[in-house]
N, C-alpha and C positions, 0 to 999 in steps of 0.2 A: 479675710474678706471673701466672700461669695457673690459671685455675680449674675444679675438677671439682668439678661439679655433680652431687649425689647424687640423681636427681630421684624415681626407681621407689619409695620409699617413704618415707612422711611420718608423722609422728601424727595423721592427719586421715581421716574416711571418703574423699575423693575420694584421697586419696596411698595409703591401702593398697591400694585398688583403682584406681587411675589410670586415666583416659582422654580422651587416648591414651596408652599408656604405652611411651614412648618416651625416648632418653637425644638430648639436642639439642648437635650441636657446631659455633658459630661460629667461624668464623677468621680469621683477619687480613682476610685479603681478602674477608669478609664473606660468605662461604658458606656457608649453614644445612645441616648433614647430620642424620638422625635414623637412631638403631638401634631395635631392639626391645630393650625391658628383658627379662628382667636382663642387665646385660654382666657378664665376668669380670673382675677385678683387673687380669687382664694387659692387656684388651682400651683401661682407661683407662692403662696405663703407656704401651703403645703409641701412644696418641694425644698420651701428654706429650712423649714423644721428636719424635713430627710437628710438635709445636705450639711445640717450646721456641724461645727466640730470647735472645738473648744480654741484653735487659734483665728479664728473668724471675727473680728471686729465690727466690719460691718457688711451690709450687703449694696453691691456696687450698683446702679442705676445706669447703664449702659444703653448702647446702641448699634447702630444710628443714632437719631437724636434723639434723646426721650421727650425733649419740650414741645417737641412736633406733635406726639403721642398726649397731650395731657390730660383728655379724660380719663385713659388708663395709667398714666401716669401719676396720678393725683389718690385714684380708687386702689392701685396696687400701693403706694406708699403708707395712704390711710390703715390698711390693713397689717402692711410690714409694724408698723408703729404701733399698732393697739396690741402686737405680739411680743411686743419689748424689744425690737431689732433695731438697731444705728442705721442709717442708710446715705449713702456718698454717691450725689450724682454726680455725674462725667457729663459734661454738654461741651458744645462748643457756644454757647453766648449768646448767640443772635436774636433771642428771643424774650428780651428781660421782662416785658409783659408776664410772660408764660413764670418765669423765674416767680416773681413775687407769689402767684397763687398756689407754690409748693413749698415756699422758701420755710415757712413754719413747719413745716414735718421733714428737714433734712438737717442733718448733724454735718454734714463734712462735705466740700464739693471740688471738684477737678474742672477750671473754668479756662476753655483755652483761648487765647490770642495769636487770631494765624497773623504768621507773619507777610509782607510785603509777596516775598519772592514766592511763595504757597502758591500765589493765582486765584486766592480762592473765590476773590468777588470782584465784580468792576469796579465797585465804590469802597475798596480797600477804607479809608480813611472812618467812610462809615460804619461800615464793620466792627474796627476795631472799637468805634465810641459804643457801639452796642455793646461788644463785649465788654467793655469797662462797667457799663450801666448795670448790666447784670451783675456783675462782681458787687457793684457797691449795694445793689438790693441785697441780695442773700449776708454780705457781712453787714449788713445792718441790722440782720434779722438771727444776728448772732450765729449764721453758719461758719465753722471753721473753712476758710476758702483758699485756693492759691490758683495762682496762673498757672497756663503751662504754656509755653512759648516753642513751637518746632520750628529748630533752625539749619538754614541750610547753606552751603556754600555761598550763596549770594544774599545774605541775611547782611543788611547794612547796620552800621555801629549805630546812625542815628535814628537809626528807627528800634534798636532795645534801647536807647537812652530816652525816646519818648516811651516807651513801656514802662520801663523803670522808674521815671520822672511821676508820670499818674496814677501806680499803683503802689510810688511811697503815701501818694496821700490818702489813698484809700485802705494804707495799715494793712496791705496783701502781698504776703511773699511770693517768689516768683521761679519757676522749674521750667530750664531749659533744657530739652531734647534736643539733637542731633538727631536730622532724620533718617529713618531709614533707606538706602541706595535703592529707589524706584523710578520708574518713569522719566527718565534724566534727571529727576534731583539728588544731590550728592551733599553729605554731611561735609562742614564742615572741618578745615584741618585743624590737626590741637591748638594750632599756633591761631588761628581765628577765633578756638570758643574760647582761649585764656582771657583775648582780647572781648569777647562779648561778657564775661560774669566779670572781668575785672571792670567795666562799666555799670553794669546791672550794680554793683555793691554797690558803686560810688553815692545811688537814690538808696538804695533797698541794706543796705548791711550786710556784710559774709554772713550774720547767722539767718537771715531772710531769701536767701539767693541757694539754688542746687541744682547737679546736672541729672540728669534721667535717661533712660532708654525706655523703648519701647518693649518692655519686659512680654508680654505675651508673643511678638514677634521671636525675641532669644529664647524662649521656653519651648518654643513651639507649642503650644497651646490656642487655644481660639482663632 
């Protein structure tokens, strides 16, 4: 898997106005290149043909959020696809409108559900319905999809058992993270995440349920 990184704009004041705003490209051999934003569609297909290597599957559709971005979002996937390339976006959900009008040019997608303790919205409960909503647009449109749930020391049992509970019916297996130890949130003890995936199966299956890290954090990469 290869990843393009949408970086020129974000839902955030420093990402509408970036600085510096620059698209950054590592490479195998560890060479950092930077352009000036905006680049064109073609400009990231080009670098997918430089960068492809035969264990490459797909190329990753990353962020920030790319469903923020959807005109380039939409123009750079169009193109990835008329190249013969797989493409897996990574969103967080909130946006399932945006979802549907890519959902036909993406093969595989990483759809997350923050959890409670995250903070991530006032209207927590809404949130999460959007992100379901999203989920069930793209698996209806045949995208291979799964949750990803980041969970934290204060991640409450009944709130993965509503996760669990709504995305048995929507046929979506489900990948929980432990988060990584920032800004006072603390991962979870073993003896908690036993207790959160031995729930998650109870909806979801052992073979539907799996734990994750934040692999580019371990790698140190990106």
């Amino acid at each position: 898997m290869w990843v393009v990184r949408l970086v020129h704009q974000r839902k955030t004041p420093h990402a509408i106005t970036p600085n510096p705003a620059y698209l950054k490209v590592i490479t195998p051999a560890g060479e950092v290149l930077r352009f000036r934003n905006p680049v064109e569609p073609s400009f990231l297909v080009e670098w997918s043909h430089r960068l492809y290597s035969s264990d490459n599957y797909s190329i990753s559709l990353t962020g920030g959020e790319p469903l923020f971005q959807l005109g380039l979002l939409v123009s750079t996937a169009e193109e990835l696809k008329s190249e013969g390339f797989k493409l897996y976006l990574e969103t967080n959900g909130s946006m399932p409108e945006h979802a549907a009008k890519v959902a036909h040019l993406l093969d595989y997608c990483c759809c997350d559900i923050k959890d409670e303790s995250a903070n991530a919205a006032d209207d927590w409960r809404k949130l999460v319905e959007l992100e379901l909503e999203t989920i069930r647009i793209l698996s209806d449109s045949g995208v291979a999809i799964f949750a990803k749930v980041v969970v934290t020391s204060n991640t409450k049992l009944e709130n993965i058992e509503w996760y669990s509970r709504e995305l048995s019916r929507l046929d979506c297996p489900m990948c929980i993270q432990p988060v990584t130890p920032k800004n006072g949130y603390y991962p979870p003890s073993f003896q908690q995440l036993c207790a959160l995936t031995e729930l998650a199966a109870r909806y979801l299956g052992s073979e539907n349920i799996s734990i994750s890290i934040q692999a580019h954090k371990f790698l140190d990469i990106l």
